[in-house]
Structures are given as C-alpha cells and as structure tokens.
C-alpha positions as CSV (number, residue, x, y, z in Angstrom):
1,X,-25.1,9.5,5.0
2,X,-24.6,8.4,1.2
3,X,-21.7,10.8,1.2
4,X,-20.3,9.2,3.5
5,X,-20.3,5.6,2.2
6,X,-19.5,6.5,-1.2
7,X,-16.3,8.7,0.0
8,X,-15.7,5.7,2.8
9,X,-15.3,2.9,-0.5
10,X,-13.6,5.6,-2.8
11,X,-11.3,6.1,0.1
12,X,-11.3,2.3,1.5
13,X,-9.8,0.9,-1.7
14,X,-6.8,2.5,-2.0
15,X,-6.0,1.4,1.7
16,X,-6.9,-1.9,0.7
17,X,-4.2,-1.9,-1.8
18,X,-1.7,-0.1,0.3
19,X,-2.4,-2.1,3.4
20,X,-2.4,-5.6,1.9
21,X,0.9,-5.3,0.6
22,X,2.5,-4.3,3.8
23,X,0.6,-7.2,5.7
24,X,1.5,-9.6,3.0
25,X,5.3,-8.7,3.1
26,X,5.3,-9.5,7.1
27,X,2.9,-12.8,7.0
28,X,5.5,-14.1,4.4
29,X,9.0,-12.8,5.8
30,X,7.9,-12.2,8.9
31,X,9.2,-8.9,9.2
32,X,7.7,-5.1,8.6
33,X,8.8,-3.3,5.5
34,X,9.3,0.3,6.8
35,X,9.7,1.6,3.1
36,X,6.3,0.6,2.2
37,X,5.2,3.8,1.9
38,X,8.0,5.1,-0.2
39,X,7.0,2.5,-2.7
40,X,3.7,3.8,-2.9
41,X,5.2,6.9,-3.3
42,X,7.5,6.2,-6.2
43,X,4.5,5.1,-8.3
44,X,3.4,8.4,-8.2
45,X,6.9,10.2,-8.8
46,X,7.6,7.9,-11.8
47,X,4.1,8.4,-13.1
48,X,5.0,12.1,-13.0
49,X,8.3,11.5,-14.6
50,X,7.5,9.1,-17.6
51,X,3.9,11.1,-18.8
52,X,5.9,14.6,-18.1
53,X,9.5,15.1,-19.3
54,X,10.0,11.5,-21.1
55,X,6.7,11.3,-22.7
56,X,5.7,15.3,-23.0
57,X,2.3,14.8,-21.7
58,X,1.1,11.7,-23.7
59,X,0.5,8.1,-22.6
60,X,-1.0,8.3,-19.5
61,X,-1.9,4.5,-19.2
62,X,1.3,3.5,-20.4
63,X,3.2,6.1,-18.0
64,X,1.6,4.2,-15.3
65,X,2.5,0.7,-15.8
66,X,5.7,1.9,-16.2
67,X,5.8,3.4,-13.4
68,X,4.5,0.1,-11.6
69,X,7.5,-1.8,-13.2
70,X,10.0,1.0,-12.0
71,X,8.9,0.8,-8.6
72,X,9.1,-3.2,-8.6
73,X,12.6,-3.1,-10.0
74,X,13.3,-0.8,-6.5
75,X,11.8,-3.5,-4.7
76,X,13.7,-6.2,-6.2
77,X,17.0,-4.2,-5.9
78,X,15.9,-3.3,-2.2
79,X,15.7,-7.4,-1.4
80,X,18.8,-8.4,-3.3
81,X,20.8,-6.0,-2.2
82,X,19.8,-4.5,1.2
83,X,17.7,-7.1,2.9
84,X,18.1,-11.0,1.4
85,X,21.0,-11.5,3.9
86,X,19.8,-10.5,6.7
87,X,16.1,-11.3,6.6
88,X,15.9,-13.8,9.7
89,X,16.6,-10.4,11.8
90,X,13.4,-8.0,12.1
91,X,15.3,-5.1,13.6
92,X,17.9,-5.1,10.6
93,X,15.5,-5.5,7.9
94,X,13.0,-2.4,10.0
95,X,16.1,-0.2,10.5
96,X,17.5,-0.6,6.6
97,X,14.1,-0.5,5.0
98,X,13.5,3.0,7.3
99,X,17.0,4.5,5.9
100,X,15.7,3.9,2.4
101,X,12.9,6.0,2.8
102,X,15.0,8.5,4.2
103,X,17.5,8.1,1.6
104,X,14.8,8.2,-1.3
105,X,13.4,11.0,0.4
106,X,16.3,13.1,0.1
107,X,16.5,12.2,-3.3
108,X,13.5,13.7,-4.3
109,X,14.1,16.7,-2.4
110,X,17.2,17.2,-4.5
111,X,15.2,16.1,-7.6
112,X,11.8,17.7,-7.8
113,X,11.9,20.0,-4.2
114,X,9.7,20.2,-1.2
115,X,7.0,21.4,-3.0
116,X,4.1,19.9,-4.7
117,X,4.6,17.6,-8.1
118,X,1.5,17.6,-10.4
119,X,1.0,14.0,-11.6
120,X,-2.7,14.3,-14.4
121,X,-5.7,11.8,-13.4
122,X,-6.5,8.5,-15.7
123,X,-10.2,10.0,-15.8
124,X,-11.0,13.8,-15.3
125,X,-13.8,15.6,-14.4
126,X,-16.6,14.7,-12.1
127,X,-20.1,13.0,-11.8
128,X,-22.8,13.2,-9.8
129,X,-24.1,9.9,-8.1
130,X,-27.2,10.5,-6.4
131,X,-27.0,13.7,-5.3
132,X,-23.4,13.2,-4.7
133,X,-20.5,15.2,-6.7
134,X,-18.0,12.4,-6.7
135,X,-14.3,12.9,-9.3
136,X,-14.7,10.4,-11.8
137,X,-11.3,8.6,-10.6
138,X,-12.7,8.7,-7.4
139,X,-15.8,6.4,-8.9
140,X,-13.3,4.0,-10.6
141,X,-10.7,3.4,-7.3
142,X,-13.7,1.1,-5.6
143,X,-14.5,-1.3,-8.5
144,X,-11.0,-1.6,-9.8
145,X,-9.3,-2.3,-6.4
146,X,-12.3,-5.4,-5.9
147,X,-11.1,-6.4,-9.4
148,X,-7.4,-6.5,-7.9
149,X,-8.2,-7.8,-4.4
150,X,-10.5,-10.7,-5.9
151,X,-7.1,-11.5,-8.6
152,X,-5.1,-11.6,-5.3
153,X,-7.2,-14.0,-4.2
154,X,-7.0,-16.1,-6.8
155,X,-3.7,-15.7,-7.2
156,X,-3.2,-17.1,-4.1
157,X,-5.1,-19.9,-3.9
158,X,-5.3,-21.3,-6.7
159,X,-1.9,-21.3,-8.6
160,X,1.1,-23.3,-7.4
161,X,3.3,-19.9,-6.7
162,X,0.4,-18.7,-4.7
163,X,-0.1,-21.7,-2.7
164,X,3.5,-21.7,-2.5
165,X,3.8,-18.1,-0.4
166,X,0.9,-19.5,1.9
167,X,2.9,-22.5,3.1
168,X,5.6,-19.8,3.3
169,X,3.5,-17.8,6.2
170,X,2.7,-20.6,7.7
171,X,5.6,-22.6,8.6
172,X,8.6,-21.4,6.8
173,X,10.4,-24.0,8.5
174,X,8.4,-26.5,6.9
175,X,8.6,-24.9,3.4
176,X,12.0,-25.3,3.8
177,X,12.1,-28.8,4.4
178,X,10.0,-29.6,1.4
179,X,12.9,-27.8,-1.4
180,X,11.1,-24.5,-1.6
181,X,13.0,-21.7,-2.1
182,X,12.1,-19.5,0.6
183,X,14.5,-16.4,0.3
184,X,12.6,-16.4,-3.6
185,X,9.0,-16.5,-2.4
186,X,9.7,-13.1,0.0
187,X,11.6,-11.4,-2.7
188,X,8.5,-11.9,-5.1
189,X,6.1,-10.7,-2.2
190,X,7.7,-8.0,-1.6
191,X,7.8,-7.2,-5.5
192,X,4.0,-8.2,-5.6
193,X,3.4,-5.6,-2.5
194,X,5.3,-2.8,-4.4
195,X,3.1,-3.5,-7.1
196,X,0.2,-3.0,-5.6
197,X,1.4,0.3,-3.4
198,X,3.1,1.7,-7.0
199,X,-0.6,1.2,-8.6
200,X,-2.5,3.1,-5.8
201,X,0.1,5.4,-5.3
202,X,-0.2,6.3,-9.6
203,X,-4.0,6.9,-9.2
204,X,-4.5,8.6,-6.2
205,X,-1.8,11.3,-6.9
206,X,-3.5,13.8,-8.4
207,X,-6.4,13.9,-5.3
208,X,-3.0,14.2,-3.0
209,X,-0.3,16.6,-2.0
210,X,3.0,14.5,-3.3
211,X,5.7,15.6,-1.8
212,X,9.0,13.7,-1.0
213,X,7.8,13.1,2.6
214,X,4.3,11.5,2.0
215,X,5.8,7.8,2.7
216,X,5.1,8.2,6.1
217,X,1.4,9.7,6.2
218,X,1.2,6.4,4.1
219,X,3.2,4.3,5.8
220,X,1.0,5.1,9.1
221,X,-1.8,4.2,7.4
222,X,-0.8,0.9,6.4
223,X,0.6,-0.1,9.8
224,X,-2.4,1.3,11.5
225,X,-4.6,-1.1,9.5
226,X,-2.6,-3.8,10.1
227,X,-3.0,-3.4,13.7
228,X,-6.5,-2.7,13.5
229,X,-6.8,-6.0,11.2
230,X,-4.3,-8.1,12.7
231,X,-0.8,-8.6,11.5
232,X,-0.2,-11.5,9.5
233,X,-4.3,-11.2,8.7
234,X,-4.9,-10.3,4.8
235,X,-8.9,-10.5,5.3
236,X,-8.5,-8.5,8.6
237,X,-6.5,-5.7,6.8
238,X,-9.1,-5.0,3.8
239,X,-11.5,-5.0,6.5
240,X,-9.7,-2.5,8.9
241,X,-9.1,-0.7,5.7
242,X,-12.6,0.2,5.4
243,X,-13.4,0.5,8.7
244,X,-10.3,2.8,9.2
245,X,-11.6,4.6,6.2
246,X,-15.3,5.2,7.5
247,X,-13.9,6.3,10.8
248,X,-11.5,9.0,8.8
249,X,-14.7,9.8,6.4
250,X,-17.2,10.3,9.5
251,X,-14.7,12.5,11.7
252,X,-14.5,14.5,8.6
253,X,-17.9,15.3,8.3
254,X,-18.5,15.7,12.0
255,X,-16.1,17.6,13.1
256,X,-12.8,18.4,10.6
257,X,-10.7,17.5,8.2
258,X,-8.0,18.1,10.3
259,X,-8.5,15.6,12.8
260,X,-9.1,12.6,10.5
261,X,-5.4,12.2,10.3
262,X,-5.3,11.4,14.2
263,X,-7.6,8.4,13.6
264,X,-5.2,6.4,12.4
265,X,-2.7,7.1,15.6
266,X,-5.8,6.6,17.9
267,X,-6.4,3.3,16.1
268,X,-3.1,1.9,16.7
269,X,-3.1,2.9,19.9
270,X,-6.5,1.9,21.5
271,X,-5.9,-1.5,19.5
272,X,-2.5,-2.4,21.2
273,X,-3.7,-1.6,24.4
274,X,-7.4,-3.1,24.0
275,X,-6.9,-5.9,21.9
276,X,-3.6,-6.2,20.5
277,X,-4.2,-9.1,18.2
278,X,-6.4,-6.8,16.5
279,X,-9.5,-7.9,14.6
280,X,-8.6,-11.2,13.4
281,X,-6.4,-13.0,15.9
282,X,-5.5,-15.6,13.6
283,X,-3.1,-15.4,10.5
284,X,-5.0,-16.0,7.4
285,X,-3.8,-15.3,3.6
C-alpha cells in the first residue's frame, strides 16, 4: 500500500502541473488550448537540445530554465500570432492550437526522428524510502510541485496581476469595463501555463519515452483531469490530478501497466455521462 501512495504523489505532481495550466488557460480565455501537451513536450526537447549539442553535456539546471523560457517564447508567438484575433471563437482557437501540435510534431520528426531522445535527470540514482526503491527525481517531483502550486496560489491572490486574471475568469465582460486589458491577461496565462507544462515536461523526461508524438498521451491527461475536476475549477484539477493518479497507480499494481493508460479515457467518459460538471461544479481560481 505505501508503494502505492508514494508512486500516486510522485506521479500526482506532475499532473498537477500539467493539468493546472490547461485549466487555467480555459477559466481565463474561455477556450481549450489543444497544444498544451506539445508545450509540455517542448520543455523536454529543448532540455535535450541546450544540455546536449549547445552545452556538450554541462549545465543541467541552466539547460532547463532555458528550456522553460524557449517554450514560453512558443507560447507567446502562438497567442500573438495564431490566436489573439480570434480568441472570442473556441472552435478556431481548438482547431489552430490542434495544427500546431501537428505542425511541431512533424518538426521533430524531421529534427530528432521517431525514435526515443535521451534528456539526463536533475538527480540520479535511487533511494529507498521505507522499504520502497523510489528514483531520487521521483522523491523531489512531490515537494517541488507543492512549492509551485502553493506560489500559484499566491500569485494569484495576492498580487494585483493575479487578482487581475481572476476578475478575468469571472466576468470578462466586467474586466473589460473597468480598462483591463483583457487580450494581455490570456496571453500571460497562457505563457504562465507553458511554463508550468515546459518545467514538468524537463523533469519528467528522462522516466518517459519522448518521442515527437507524446503531446497527446499528455494532452489526454490534462483534459481528462479537467473533466474529472471540473473545467474552469483550479482546486478540482490538482485534486483530479491525484485521484486520476491513484487510479492509474492502483490499476497498475492490480492488474497491468498496460491498462493504466485507459483510465484516463474511462474518466472522461464516465464523468460526462455521470456528472458532467465534474468534481467541482463551480469555477474557482
């Protein structure tokens, strides 16, 4: 059972990070961000690119936050140049942010192939936690995602560009009417989501197989928590996250691997048709 829990919160926290984003971007903008999981996928390509060939091996940390930058200059590109116009329609902004991740896709292909890219941890080795052989990066993704969820928070609530993207989500019409500068605020959530994707997306690359097509195994994950917490719902998606997680970790241990990955399509499935408002009914940043 302690396996379980441990791998559930090692696993948990990065769908916290990955899930928050993408429920952020729609609560704000009022759309979904189908490229979402090519962002998180970028911060582990660049990773791979600045500590390999432009760095020789060297730098890890430094690799990293670059490669968060990188991936927030792709998001900032993808709303100034794709998506600012044309934000007010949903099924424009789903279809254009859907080619991208095609597009980048592709790009990859071309770039690195279909095959595996090696991208080192920030901590190797292992450890054993009571009786439990757990990767030392797999011991630091749980703290240091509360650390980021709890600066979210803050951020949030208690700044004036925080409390600014709330009154956003909650009547952008409103907003609107008092001078704020609406078309801003989504462009910097959607930066702030890539951010957040890019980071989990750096760590968790070496414990995954990155390949030029994992956006969607991540961008299924995402929108399944989401449904499972409640679009428009931050609390409800770090909660689905774990729950989502535990569900995945427990399948695995009971019956295979293999059919963890259908929790997430059974989730978003038994959640629209039971309860399609999901966990949290209400929208709540």
């Amino acid at each position: 059972m302690l396996e379980i829990v441990l791998f559930t919160l090692s696993r948990g926290a990065v769908y916290a990070l990955v899930a928050v984003g993408f429920v952020l971007v729609f609560s704000v903008g009022g759309v979904l961000n189908l490229a979402h999981g090519t962002l998180f996928m970028l911060g582990g390509y660049f990773t791979y690119l600045f500590y390999g060939p432009l760095f020789g091996g060297r730098w890890l940390l430094l690799a990293i936050a670059l490669a968060v930058l990188s991936t927030c200059v792709v998001a900032a590109l993808l709303h100034a140049v794709l998506l600012r116009r044309r934000l007010q329609s949903p099924s424009y902004v789903m279809v254009m942010s859907l080619a991208v991740a095609l597009f980048v896709e592709q790009c990859l292909r071309a770039g690195f192939g279909a095959t595996s890219t090696s991208v080192p941890g920030l901590l190797a080795g292992s450890q054993t936690l009571m009786g439990v052989r757990l990767l030392q990066l797999e011991l630091l993704l749980f703290p240091l995602a509360l650390v980021l969820l709890l600066v979210l928070w803050a951020f949030l609530r208690h700044t004036a560009q925080g409390r600014s993207v709330i009154a956003v989500a909650q009547n952008r019409q409103g907003a609107l009417l008092v001078g704020m500068d609406a078309s801003r605020i989504v462009a910097g959530t959607l930066v702030l989501s890539a951010a957040l994707a890019a980071l989990a997306g750096a760590l968790v690359a070496p414990t995954i197989t990155l390949v030029p097509s994992i956006w969607a195994y991540w961008l299924v994950k995402a929108f399944a928590i989401a449904i499972l917490g409640g679009l428009g719902s931050l609390p409800g998606a770090v909660v689905a996250a774990f729950v989502l997680s535990f569900a995945e970790v427990l399948t695995t241990f009971t019956l295979s691997d293999q059919f963890a990955d259908l929790v997430a399509l059974l989730v978003i499935v038994l959640v629209l048709i039971l309860r399609p408002t999901g966990l949290f009914a209400t929208r709540s940043l």
